[in-house]
N, C-alpha and C positions, 0 to 999 in steps of 0.2 A: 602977732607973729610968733611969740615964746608960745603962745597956747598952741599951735602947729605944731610947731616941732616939738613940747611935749608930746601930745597925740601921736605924733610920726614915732617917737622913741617908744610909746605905750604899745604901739600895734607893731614894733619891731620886735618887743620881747615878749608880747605873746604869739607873736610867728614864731620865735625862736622856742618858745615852751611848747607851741604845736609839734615844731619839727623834732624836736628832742623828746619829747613824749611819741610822736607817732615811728621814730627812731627806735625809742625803745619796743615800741609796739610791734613792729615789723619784726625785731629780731626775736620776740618774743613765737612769734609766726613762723619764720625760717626755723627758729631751734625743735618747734610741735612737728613741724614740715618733716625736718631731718629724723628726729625719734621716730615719728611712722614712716619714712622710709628706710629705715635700719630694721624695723619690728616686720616692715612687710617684705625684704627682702630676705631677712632670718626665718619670715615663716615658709616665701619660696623657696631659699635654701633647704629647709628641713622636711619641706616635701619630695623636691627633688630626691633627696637622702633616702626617704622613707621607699620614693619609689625604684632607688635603684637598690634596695635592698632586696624588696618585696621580687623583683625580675634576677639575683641571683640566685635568691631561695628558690625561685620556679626554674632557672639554669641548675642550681644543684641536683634538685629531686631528679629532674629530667636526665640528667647524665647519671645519676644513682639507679635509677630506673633500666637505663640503656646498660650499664655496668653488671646489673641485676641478669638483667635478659641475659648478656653475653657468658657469665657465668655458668646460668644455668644450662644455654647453648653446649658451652666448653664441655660442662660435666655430663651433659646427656652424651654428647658425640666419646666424650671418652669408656663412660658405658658400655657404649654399643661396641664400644673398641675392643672391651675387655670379653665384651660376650662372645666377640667373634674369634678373638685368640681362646677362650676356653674351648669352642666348638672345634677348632682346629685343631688344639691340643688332645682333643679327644678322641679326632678321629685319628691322630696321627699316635695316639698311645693304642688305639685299637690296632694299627696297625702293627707299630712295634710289637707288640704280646703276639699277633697271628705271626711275623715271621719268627718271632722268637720259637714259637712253639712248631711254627713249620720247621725249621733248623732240627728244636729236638727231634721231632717225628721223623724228619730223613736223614737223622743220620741216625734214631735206633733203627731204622728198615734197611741201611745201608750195612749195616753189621751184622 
């Protein structure tokens, strides 16, 4: 009966060195576990990153672009603005000089 319970106490403490070995094993597991999903959720994070950069840069240009246009819009239309008050000024000085000069002319005929 002591050889028994030897035996029994023998296969208790290498359960117990299973459980505490395979204890340590496990967490050994959990900690590899956790590092790749810190590593794999830093690499999604720094995609997402990458890609919301890469879509402001295309929002930049694109409003750069729009920005561009409007400009050149602005200054063509002011252009045209300027061409059309010189054309006015020009006819409206031709005309000032014809009545200026009509003014001289009737009034040396008038004396």
């Amino acid at each position: 009966m002591l050889e028994v319970l030897k035996k029994i106490k023998e296969k208790q403490q290498e359960a117990k060195k299973i459980i505490g070995e395979a204890s340590i094993e496990a967490q050994k597991i959990k900690q590899g576990l956790l590092e790749k999903s810190v590593a794999v959720n830093e690499e999604a994070y720094l995609a997402e990153i990458a890609q919301a950069e890469k879509r402001a840069d295309e929002l930049l240009n694109s409003s750069s672009l729009g920005i561009d246009q409007r400009i050149k819009q602005i200054l063509s239309k002011g252009e045209q603005q300027a061409k059309e008050i010189e054309i006015k000024a020009k006819i409206n000085h031709e005309k000032a000089v014809n009545n200026v000069l009509d003014i001289i002319f009737n009034r040396s005929e008038k004396k």
